[in-house]
C-alpha positions in Angstrom: 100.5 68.4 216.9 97.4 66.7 215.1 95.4 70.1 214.9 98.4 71.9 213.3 98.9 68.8 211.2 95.4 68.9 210.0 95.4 72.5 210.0 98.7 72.2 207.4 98.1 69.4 205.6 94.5 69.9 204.9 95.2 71.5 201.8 97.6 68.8 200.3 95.7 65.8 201.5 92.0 66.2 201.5 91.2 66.6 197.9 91.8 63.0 197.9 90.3 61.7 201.3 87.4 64.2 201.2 85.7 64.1 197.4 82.5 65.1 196.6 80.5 67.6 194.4 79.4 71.3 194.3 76.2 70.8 193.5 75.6 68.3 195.9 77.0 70.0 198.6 75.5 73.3 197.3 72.2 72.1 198.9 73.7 70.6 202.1 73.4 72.9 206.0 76.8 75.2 205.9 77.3 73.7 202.3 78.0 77.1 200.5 80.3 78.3 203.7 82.3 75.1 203.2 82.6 75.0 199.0 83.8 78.6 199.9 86.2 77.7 202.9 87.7 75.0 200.2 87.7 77.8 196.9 90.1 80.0 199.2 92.0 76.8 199.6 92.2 76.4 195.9 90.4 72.7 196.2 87.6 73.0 193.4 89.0 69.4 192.5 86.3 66.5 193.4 86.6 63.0 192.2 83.2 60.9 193.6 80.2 60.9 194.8 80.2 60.4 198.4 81.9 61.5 201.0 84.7 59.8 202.8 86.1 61.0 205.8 89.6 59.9 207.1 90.0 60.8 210.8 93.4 61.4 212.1 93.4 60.7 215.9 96.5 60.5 217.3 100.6 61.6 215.9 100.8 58.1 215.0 97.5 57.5 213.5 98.9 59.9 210.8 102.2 58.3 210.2 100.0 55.1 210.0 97.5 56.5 207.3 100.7 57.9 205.3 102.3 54.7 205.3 99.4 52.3 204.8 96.6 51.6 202.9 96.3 55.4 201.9 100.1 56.2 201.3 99.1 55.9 197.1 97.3 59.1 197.7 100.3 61.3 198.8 103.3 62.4 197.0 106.4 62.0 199.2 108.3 64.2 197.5 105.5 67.3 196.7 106.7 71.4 196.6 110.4 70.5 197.5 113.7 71.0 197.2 115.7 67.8 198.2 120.1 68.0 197.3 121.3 64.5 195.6 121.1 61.3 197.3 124.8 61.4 197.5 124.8 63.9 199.3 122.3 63.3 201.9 120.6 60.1 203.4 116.4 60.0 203.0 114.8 57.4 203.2 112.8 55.9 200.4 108.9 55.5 202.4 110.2 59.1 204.4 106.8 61.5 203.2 108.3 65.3 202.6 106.0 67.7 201.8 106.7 71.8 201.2 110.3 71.4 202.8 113.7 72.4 201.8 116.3 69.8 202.5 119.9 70.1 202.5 122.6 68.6 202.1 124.2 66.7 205.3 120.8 66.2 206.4 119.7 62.1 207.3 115.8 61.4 207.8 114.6 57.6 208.9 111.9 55.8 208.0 108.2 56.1 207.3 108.8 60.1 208.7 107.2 63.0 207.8 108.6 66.1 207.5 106.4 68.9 206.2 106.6 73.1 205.8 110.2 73.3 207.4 113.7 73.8 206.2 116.5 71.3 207.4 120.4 72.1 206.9 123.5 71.9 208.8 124.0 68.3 210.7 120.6 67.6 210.8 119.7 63.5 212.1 115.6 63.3 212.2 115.1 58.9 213.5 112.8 56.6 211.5 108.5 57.0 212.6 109.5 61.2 213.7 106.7 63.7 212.2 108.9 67.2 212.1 106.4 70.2 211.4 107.1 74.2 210.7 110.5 73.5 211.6 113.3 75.8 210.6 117.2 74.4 211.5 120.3 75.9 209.9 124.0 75.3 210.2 124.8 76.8 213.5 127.5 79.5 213.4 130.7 80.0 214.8 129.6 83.1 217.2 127.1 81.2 218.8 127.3 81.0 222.2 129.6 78.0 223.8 126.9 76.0 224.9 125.0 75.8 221.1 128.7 75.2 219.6 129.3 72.5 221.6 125.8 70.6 220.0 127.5 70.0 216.6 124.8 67.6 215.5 120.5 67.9 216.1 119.3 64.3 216.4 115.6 63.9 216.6 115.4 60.1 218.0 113.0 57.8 216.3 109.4 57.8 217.0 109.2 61.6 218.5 108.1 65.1 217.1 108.9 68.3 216.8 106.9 71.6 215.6 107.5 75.1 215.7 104.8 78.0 216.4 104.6 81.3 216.5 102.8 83.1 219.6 100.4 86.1 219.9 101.4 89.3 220.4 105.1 89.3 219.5 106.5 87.1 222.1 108.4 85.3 220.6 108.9 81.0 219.1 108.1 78.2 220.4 110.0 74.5 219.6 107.9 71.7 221.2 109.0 68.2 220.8 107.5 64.8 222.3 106.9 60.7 221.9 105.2 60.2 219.2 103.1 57.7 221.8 103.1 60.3 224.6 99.5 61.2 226.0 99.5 64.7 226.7 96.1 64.0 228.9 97.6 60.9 230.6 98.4 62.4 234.1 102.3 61.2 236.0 100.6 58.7 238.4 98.6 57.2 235.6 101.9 55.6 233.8 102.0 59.0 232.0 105.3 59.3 230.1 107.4 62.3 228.1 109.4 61.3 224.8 108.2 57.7 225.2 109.6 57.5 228.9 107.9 57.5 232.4 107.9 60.5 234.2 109.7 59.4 237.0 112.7 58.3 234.9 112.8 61.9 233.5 112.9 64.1 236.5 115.5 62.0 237.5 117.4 62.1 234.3 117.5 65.7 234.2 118.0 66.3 237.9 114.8 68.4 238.0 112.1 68.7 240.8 108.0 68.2 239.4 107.5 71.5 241.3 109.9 73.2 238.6 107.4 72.2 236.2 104.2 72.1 237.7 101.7 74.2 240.0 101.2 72.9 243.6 97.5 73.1 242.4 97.8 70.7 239.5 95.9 67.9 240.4 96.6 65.9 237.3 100.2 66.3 236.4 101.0 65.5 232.7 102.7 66.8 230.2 99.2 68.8 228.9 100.3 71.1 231.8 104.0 70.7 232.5 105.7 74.0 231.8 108.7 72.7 229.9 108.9 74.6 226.5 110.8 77.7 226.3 110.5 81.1 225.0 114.1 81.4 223.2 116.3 81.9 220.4 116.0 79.1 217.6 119.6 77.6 218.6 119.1 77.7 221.9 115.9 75.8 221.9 117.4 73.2 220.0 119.7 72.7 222.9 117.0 73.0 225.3 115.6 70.2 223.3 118.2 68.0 223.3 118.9 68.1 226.8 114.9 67.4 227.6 114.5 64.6 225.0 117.1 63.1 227.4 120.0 62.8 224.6 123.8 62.2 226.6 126.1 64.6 227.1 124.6 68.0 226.2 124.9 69.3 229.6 128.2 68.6 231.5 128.7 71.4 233.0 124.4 72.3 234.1 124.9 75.2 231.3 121.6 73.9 229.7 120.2 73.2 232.7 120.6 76.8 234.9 119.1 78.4 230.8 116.0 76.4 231.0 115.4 77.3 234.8 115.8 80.9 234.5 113.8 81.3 230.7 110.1 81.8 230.6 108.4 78.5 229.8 105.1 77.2 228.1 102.9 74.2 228.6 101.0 72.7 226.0 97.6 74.0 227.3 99.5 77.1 227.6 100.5 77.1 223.9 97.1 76.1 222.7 95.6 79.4 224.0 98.3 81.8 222.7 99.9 80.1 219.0 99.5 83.0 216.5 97.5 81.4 213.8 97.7 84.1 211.2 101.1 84.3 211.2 101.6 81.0 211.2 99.9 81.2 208.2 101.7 83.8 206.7 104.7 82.2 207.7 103.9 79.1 205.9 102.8 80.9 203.0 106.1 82.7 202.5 108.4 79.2 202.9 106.1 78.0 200.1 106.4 81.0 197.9 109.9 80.5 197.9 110.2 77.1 197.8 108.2 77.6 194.8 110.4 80.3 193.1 113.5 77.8 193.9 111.6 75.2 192.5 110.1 76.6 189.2 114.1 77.9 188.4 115.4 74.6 189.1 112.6 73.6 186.2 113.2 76.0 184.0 117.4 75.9 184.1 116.5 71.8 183.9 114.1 71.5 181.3 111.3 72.4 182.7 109.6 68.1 182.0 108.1 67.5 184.9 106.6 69.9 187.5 103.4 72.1 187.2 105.0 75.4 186.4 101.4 77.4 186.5 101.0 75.9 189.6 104.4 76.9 191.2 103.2 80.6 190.0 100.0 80.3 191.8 102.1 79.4 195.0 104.3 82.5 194.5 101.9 84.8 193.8 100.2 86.4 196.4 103.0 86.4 199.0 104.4 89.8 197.8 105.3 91.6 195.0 108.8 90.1 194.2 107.3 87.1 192.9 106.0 88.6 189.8 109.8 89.8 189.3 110.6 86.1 189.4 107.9 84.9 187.0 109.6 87.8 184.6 113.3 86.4 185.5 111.8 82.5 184.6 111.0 84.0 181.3 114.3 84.7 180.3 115.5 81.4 180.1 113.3 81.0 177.2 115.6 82.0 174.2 117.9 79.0 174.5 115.7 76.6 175.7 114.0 75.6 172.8 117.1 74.6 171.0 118.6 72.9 173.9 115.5 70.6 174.3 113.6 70.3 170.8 114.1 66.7 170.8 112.8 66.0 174.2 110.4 68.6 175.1 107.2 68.8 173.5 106.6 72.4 171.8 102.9 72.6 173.0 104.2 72.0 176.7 106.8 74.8 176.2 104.0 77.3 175.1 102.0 76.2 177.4 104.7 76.6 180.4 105.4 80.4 178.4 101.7 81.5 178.3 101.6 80.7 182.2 104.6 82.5 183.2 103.5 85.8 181.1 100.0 85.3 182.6 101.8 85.0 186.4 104.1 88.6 184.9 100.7 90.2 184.2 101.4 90.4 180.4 97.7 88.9 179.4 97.9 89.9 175.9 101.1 88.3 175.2 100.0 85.3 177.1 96.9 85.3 174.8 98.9 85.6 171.5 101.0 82.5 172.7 97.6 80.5 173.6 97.3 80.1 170.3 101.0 78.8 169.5 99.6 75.9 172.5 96.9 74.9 169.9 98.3 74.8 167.0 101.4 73.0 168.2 98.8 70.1 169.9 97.3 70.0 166.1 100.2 69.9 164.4 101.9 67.3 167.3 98.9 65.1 166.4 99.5 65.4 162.6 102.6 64.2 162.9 101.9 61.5 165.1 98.9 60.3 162.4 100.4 58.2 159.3 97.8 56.7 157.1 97.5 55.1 153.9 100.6 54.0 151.5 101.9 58.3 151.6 101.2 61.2 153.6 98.3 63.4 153.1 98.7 66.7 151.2 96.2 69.1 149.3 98.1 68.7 146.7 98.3 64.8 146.2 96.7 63.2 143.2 95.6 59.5 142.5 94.3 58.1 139.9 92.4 55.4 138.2 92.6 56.3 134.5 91.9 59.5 135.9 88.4 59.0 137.0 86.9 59.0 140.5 85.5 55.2 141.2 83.1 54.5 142.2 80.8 57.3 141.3 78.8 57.2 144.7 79.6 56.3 148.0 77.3 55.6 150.9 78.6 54.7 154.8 75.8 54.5 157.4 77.6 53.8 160.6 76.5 53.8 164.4 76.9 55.4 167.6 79.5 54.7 170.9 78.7 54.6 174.1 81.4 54.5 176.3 82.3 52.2 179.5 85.6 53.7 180.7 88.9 54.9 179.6 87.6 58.4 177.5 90.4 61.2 178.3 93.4 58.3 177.8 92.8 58.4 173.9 92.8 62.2 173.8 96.0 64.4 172.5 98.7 65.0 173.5 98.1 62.2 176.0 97.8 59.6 173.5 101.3 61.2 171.9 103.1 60.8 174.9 102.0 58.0 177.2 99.8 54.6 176.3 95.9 54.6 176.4 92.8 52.4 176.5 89.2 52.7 176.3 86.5 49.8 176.3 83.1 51.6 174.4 80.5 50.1 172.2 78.6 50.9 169.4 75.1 50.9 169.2 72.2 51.3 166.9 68.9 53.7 168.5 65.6 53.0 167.8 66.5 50.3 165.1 69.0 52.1 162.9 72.4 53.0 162.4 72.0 57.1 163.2 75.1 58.7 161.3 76.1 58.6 157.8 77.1 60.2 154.3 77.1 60.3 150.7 79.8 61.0 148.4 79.0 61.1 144.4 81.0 62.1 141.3 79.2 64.5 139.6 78.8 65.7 135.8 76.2 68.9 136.3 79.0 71.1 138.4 82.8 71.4 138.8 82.8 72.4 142.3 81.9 71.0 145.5 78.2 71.2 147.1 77.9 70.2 150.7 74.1 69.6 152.2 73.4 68.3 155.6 70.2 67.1 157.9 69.2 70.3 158.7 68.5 71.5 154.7 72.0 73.7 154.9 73.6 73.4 151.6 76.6 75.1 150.7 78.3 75.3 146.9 81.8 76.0 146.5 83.4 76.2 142.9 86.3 77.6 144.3 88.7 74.6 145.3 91.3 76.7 146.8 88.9 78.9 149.0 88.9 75.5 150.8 91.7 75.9 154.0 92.2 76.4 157.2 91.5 77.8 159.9 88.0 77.5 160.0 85.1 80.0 161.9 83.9 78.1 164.6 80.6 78.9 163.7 80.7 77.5 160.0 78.2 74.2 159.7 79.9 72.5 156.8 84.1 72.7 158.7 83.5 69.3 159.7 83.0 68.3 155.9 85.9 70.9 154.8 88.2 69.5 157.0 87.8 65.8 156.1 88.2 67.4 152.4 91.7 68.8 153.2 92.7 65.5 155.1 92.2 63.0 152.7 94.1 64.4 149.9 90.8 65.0 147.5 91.0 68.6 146.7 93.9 67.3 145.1 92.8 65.0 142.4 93.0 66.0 139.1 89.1 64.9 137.9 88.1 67.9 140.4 89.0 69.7 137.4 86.5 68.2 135.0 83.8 67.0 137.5 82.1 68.1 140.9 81.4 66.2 144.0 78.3 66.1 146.0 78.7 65.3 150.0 75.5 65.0 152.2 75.9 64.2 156.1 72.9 63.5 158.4 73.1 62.7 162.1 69.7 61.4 163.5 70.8 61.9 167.4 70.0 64.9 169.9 72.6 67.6 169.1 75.2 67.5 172.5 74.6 63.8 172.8 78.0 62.8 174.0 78.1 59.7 171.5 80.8 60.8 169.9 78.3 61.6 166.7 80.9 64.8 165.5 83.8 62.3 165.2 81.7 59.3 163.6 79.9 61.9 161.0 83.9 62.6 160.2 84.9 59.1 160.0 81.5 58.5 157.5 82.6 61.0 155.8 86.6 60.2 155.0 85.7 56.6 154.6 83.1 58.1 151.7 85.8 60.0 150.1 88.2 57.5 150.6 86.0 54.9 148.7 85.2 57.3 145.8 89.1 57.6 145.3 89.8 54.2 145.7 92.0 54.6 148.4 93.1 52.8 151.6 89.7 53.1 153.3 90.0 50.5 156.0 89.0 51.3 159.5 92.1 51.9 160.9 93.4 54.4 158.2 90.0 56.4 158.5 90.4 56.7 162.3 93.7 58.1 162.1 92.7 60.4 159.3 89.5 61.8 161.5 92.2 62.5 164.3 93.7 65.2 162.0 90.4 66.1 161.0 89.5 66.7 164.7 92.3 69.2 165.0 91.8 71.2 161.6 88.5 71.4 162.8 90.0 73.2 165.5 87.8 70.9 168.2 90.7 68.6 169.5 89.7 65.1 170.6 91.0 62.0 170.6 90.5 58.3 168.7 87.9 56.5 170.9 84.5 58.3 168.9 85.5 57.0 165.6 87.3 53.6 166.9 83.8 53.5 168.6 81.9 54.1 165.7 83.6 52.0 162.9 84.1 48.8 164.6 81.1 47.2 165.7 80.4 45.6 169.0 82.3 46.0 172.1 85.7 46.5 172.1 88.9 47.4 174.3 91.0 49.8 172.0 94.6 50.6 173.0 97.0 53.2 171.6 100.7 52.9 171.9 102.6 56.5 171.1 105.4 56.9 169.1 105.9 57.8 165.4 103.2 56.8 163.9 100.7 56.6 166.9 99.6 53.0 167.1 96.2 51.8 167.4 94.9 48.4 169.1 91.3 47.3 168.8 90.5 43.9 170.6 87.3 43.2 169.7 84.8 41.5 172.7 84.0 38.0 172.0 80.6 38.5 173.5 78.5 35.7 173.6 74.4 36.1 172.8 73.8 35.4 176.6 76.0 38.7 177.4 74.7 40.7 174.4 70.9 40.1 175.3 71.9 41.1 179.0 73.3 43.8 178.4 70.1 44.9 176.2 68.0 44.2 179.1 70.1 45.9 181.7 71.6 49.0 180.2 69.3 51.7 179.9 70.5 54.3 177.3 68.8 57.7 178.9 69.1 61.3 176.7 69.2 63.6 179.5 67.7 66.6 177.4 71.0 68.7 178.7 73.3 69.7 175.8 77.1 69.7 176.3 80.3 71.7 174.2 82.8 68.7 174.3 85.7 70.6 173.2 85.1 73.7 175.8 85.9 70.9 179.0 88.5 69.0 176.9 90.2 72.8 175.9 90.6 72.9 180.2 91.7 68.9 181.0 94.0 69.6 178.0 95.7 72.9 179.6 95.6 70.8 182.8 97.9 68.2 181.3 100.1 70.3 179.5 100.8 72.0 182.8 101.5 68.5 184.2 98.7 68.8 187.2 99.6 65.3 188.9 95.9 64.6 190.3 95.0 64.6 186.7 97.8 62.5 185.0 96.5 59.9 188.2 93.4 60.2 187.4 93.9 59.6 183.5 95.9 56.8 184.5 93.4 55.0 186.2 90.7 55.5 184.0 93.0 53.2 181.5 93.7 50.9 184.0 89.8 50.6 184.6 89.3 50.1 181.3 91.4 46.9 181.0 89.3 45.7 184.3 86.5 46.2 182.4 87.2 44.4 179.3 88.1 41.6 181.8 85.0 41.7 183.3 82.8 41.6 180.2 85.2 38.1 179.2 83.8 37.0 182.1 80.3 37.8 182.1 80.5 39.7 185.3 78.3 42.9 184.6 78.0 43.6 188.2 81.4 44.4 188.1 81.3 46.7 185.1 78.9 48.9 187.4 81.2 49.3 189.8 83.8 50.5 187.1 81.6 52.6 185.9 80.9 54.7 189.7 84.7 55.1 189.6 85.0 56.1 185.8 82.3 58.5 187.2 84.1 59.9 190.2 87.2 60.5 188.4 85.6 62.3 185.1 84.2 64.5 188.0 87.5 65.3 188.9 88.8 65.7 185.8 86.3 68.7 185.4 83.6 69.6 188.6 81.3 71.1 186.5 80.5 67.8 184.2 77.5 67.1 186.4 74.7 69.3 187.1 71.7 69.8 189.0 69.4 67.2 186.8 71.9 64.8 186.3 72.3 64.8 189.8 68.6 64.1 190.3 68.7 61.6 187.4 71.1 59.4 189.4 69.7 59.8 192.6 66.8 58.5 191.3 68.5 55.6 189.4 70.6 54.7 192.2 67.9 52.4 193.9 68.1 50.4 190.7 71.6 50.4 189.7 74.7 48.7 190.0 76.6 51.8 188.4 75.8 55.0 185.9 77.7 57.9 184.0 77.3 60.1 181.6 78.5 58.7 178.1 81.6 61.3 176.9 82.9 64.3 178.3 80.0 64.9 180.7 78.2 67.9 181.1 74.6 66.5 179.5 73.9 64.7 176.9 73.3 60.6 176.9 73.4 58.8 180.6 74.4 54.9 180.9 72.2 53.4 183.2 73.0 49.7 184.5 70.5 48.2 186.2 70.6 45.8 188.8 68.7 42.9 186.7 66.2 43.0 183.9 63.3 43.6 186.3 65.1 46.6 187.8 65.7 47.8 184.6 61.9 47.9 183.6 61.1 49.1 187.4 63.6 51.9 186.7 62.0 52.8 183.1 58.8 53.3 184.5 60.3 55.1 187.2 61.6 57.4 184.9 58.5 57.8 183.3 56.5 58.7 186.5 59.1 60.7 188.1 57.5 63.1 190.8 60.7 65.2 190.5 59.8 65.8 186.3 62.7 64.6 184.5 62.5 65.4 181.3 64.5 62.9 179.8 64.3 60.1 177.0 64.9 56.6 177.3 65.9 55.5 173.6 65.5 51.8 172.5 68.8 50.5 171.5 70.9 47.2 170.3 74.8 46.6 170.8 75.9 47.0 166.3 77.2 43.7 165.5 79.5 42.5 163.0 77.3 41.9 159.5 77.5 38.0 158.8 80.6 37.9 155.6 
């Protein structure tokens, strides 16, 4: 039973009991046959660095590991279809994976019940594991002896598993104690659904020559020959009658069936179970289970389940399940009008676009994409409120009808980020709470980011110029809109220009406006420097009209910016950015989104060890935030549980930062950090590389805890060091690395308040 279970299960369980990383394990003896061995197993998702192996051992050593420590990990109600409580009994701690319940049906206990269907009068005891199982209501022109066993009770603490065997001959039920020891011989205190042998033979009237070879020296229920080859109903009765349950046998019916059928041991059955079609067998129960599943969502409302996943399930099996992806579509029409106020419309694209994908309509599924997009953009737009009215191109202020003052300068710094990034980032932020601890920092003795804003006289348009000597001059106002090329250098200044209302002011008529943005930091950097130049920018243009251009209403404005823009992203960059210091930022949805920033007491002592201890490393490796957030985004939208978990945690981890910090206990932030780590990894397997790899292998000696600031994928490394002296070991170790890393270790200071 433990090999099939961990043959079954391994695909539902080990993502989370077996993490690591591709490139890693690239490198590793068998590496590539095993990251191969897991793609066709569709588990690309890894979330930490090390591996950590959970053994099963014995049938109870599972039920143990499902109901313990690790029972957080598992769903116990994953790929199912379970009838109302009413109308069945299940326990609450019973663990049912990729099963079909029905109703009538009673399960105990701390059970598991995986890949089997249950209907009819169905009674599984508290501590049973049930396994490829398939019991229906028995029918009336069954034979008298099946009739007569109205009810299939399973006692506590036992199992039961169905296999196929080779070469077409037929099923096999087995069933046994969950504390039997198949090797544990009859002399030995050996015993068969929890009881001594001895008490069985006598139980069932039967001789241990009926069961066993004169040449078995051991005799144990490895080699007893007590499983039949027969019809599903039958074996039940069989099984009944063996598992020693009372009157099933008045009359020696069951008895004379088992005698005279052809019967199996479990060494036996080892040798000849049909793995293949075990497999295919278990793939088909899914694939419907699925298709049941996905139209109970879809004739529901579609809220909760991963509906790309269900496809993924489907397909493959045969070619009846794209027919049911196009019969899902249908329901469509109506739906949007039954659940405007409840279902999101992005999520209801998104759900669309994967069911026309699953049909094999790519090029309608592509023209929906971008209805997923624009409803995230709008959905955060409408979710922002700032200042005393909304924004519109076609709002006017005025002070006497000039722009005050005439020039505007905001230099502002950088954010590195502790834990929580992901939790602040549409639609999650819309639709459940967030938090993110970051700080914001100054490199190499300035603040890096900033702009200019100035009233002009000399021109009536708008000139934009940038860092890199890009200047742009627009005299036609209107020429400014959305959406933008994504190859266009100045959409980031466009966009704060449509946000905050400017285009609208009625001096634009009689004077121009000049905008100049610089960014001294690598370009990829992961500091959140796109969002920050944004939120120098709107604050500028907010100042020059006068207008509400406290921090708050900026960061809210730079989240609509962010989706004009066409890049996504969430409020942690700017937050990061405007407020100095550390801080633990947390954002409540609703209508407007709300935004918390708790700023860090820190004290000097914490500040100055920080500085000493936190290595700030450019890893020379540039990154395309909004590429990885376009694919965590599509993840949550299709409502992939491991990553709404995983989100989840990172706030949580964020709040047991800010704790630690309070209490001076950077040690502790290191080890948030490793986790924040392992679960960005999950949340995309590709935001590590090959030198970032090395990079923290090297580190690792040194440090309590790393991670790439951001998204991932290159740019800027954290680096806490175990003490000041390990820092400065670890710098020069840097410096002298044998392995030439080509990286940058930038001096740096935590951006504190400016004295009032």
């Amino acid at each position: 039973l433990v090999n099939l279970l961990q043959l079954s299960l391994y695909e539902d369980l080990v993502a989370a009991w077996v993490p690591t990383r591709h490139e890693w394990l690239r490198d590793r003896p068998f590496g590539k046959e095993l990251i191969a061995a897991l793609g066709r197993h569709k588990m690309f998702s890894f979330c930490s660095y090390d591996f950590s192996f959970l053994h099963f051992g014995t049938s109870a050593e599972v039920l143990d590991h499902l109901a313990g420590s690790y029972s957080g990990l598992v769903g116990r109600r994953h790929m199912c279809s379970v009838p109302e409580t009413t109308a069945c009994d299940i326990a609450a701690t019973t663990v049912i994976l990729c099963s079909k319940i029905s109703a009538g049906v009673s399960i105990g206990e701390d059970s598991l019940v995986y890949d089997s269907s249950l209907s009819g009068r169905v009674r599984i005891g508290s501590q049973s594991i049930v396994v490829g199982v398939n019991i229906h209501e028995l029918h009336r022109d069954s034979p008298q002896i099946i009739r007569s066993s109205t009810c299939f009770t399973l006692p506590d603490r036992h199992c039961l598993w169905e296999v196929p065997l080779v070469n077409s001959m037929g099923r096999v039920m087995v069933y046994c104690g969950l504390h039997d020891n198949p090797k544990v011989a009859m002399n030995r205190d050996g015993t068969f659904c929890g009881k001594p042998w001895k008490n069985v033979l006598e139980g069932l009237k039967i001789q241990d020559t009926d069961i066993w070879d004169t040449s078995n020296l051991d005799k144990c229920l490895w080699n007893a020959r007590l499983f039949p080859i027969m019809s599903p109903p039958e074996m039940l009765s069989v099984g009944l009658w063996l598992m020693g349950s009372s009157g099933r046998d008045p009359d020696g019916k069951v008895s004379r069936m088992w005698r005279q059928s052809r019967r199996v041991s479990l060494e036996e059955l080892h040798r000849s179970i049909d793995y293949h079609q075990l497999c295919v067998d278990s793939a088909k129960h899914q694939a419907d289970l699925a298709a049941a599943v996905a139209r109970s969502c879809m004739t529901y409302g579609l809220l909760g389940r991963n509906l790309f996943q269900l496809c993924e399930d489907m397909l493959g099996n045969d070619s009846s399940s794209v027919e049911v992806c196009k019969e899902l579509l249908t329901f469509f029409p109506s739906h949007g009008d039954q659940y405007s106020g409840v279902l999101p419309p992005s999520r209801g694209y998104q759900v669309k676009m994967d069911l026309l994908r699953a049909s094999g309509d790519v090029s309608a599924a592509s023209m929906v994409e971008e209805k997923v997009w624009a409803s995230v953009a709008s959905e955060t737009a409408s979710a922002i409120k700032y200042g005393s009215k909304e924004s519109s191109s076609s709002a006017t202020t005025s002070s006497n009808g000039n722009l005050r003052p005439k020039k505007a300068v905001v230099e502002l710094p950088v954010r590195v980020d502790f834990v929580g990034g992901w939790s602040d980032t549409p639609p999650w932020s819309l639709e459940r709470p967030g938090c993110v601890l970051n700080m914001a920092i100054s490199l190499e003795g300035r603040l890096p980011v900033g702009a200019t804003t100035e009233a002009t006289e000399d021109h009536h348009g708008v000139l934009i110029e940038d860092d890199a000597d890009r200047k742009v001059y627009i005299d036609d106002l209107s020429s400014i809109s959305c959406p933008f090329k994504e190859d266009d250098p100045f959409r980031l200044v466009k966009s704060a220009l449509i946000v905050t209302g400017i285009l609208g002011h009625e001096m634009l008529s009689t004077s121009g406006l000049k905008i100049r943005t610089w960014a001294n930091v690598p370009r990829g950097s992961g500091l959140g420097t796109s969002s920050i130049l944004a939120a120098a920018v709107v604050k500028c243009l907010f100042q020059l009209m006068e207008d509400d251009g406290g921090d708050d209403n900026v960061a809210r404005a730079v989240l609509v910016v962010e989706q004009i823009m066409g890049t996504g992203g969430g409020w942690q960059d700017q937050i990061g950015g405007l407020y100095p210091g550390i801080k633990c930022t947390q954002s409540f949805p609703g209508q407007p989104l709300r935004l918390q920033v708790v700023p860090l007491l820190a004290s000097p002592q914490l500040i100055q060890e920080l500085e000493q201890r936190l290595l700030v490393v450019f890893t020379g490796q540039v990154r395309l935030a909004h590429r990885v957030l376009e694919k965590v985004v599509t993840r949550y939208l299709r409502r992939d549980s491991l990553l709404i978990s995983s989100i989840r945690r990172l706030a949580e981890l964020a709040r047991a930062g800010r704790e630690a910090l309070m209490n001076g206990e950077v040690d502790e932030l290191g080890g948030i950090m490793l986790e924040a780590w392992g679960l960005h990894q999950e949340l995309d397997p590709f935001c590590s590389n090959r030198l970032v790899d090395e990079l923290f292998a090297l580190a690792d000696p040194y440090c309590c805890g790393y991670k790439l600031v951001g998204a991932g994928g290159g740019g800027f490394a954290l680096l806490l060091a175990r003490s000041p002296g390990h820092a400065v070991d670890l710098r020069r170790a840097l410096r002298d690395s044998a392995a030439g890393l080509d990286v940058t270790v930038y001096d740096w200071n935590v951006a504190v308040p400016l004295p009032r």
